[in-house]
DRENDO-1510 file (C-alpha; in Angstrom, 1 decimal, always signed):
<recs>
REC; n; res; u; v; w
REC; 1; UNK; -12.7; +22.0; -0.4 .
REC; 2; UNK; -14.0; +25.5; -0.2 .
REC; 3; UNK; -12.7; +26.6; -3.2 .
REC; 4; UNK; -14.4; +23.5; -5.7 .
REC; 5; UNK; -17.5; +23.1; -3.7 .
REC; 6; UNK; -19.3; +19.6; -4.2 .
REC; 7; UNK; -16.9; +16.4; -4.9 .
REC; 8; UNK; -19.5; +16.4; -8.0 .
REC; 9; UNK; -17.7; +19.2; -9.4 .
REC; 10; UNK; -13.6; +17.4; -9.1 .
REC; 11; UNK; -12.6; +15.3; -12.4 .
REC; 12; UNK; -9.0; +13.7; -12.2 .
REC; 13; UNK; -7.3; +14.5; -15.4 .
REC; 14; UNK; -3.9; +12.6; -15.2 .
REC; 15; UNK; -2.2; +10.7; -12.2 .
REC; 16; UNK; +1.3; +9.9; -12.1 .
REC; 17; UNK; +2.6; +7.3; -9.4 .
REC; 18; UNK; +6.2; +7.2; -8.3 .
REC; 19; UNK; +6.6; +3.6; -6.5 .
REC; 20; UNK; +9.6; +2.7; -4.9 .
REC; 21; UNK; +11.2; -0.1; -5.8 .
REC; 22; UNK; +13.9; -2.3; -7.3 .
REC; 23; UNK; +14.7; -2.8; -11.1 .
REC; 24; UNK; +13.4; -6.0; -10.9 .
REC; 25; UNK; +9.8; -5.5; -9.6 .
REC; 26; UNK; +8.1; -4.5; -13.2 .
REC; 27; UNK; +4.9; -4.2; -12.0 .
REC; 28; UNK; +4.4; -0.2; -10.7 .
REC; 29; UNK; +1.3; +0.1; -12.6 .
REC; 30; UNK; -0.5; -2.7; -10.5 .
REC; 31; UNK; +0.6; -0.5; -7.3 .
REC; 32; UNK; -1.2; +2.5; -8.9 .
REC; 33; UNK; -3.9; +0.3; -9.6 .
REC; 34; UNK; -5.6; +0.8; -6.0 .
REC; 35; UNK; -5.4; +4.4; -6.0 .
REC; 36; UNK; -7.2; +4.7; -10.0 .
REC; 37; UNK; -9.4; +2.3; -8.4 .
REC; 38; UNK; -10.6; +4.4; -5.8 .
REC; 39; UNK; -10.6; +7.5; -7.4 .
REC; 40; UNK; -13.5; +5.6; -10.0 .
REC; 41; UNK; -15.4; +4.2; -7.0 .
REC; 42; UNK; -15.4; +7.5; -5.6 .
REC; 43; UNK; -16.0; +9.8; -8.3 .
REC; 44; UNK; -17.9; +7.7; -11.1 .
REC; 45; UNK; -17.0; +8.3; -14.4 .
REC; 46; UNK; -15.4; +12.2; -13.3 .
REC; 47; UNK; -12.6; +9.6; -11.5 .
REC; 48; UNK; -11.3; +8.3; -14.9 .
REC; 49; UNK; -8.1; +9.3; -15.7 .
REC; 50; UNK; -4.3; +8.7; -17.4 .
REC; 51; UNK; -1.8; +7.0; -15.7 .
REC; 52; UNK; +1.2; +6.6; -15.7 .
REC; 53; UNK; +3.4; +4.8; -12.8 .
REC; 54; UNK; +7.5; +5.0; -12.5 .
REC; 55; UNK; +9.7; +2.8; -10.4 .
REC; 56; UNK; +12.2; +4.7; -8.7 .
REC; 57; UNK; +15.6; +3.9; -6.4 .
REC; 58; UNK; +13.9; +6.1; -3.4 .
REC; 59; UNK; +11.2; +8.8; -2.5 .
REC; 60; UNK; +11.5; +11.8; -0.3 .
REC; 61; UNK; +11.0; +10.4; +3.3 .
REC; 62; UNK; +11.6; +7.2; +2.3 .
REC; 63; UNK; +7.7; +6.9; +1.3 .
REC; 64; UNK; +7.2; +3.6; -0.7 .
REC; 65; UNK; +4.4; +5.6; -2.9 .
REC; 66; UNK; +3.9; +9.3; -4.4 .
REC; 67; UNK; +1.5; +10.2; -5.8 .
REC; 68; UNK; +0.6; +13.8; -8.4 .
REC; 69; UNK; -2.7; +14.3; -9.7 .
REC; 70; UNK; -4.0; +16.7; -12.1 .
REC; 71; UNK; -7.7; +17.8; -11.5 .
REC; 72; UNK; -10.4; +20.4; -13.0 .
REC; 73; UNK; -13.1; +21.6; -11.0 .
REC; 74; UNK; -16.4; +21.9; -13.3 .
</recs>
């Protein structure tokens, strides 16, 4: 945190959510949901971002969520 400063200074770029799961489930971008959710209620308008979510057959230690996020400080 050192390095940015204030949480006033973050904006999320780009998110991209890995969610584990089966070829049927269809619906990885209402997991992500929560997390772009969050990001807005706690950043404001520097929490808006692309997204894009994935299913996958398995993440490393078997986690059922991964997430990578792309940030500027300002």
């Amino acid at each position: 945190m050192q390095a940015v400063g204030d949480l006033d200074r973050v904006r999320i770029v780009q998110m991209l959510v890995f969610v584990a799961s089966t070829p049927e489930l269809g619906e990885q971008s209402r997991v992500a949901d929560a997390a772009s959710e969050l990001l807005v209620e706690v950043l404001g308008e520097n929490g808006r971002h692309a997204r894009t979510a994935i299913g996958v057959a398995g993440l490393p230690r078997n986690s059922p969520v991964e997430i990578q996020m792309v940030c500027t400080a300002a």
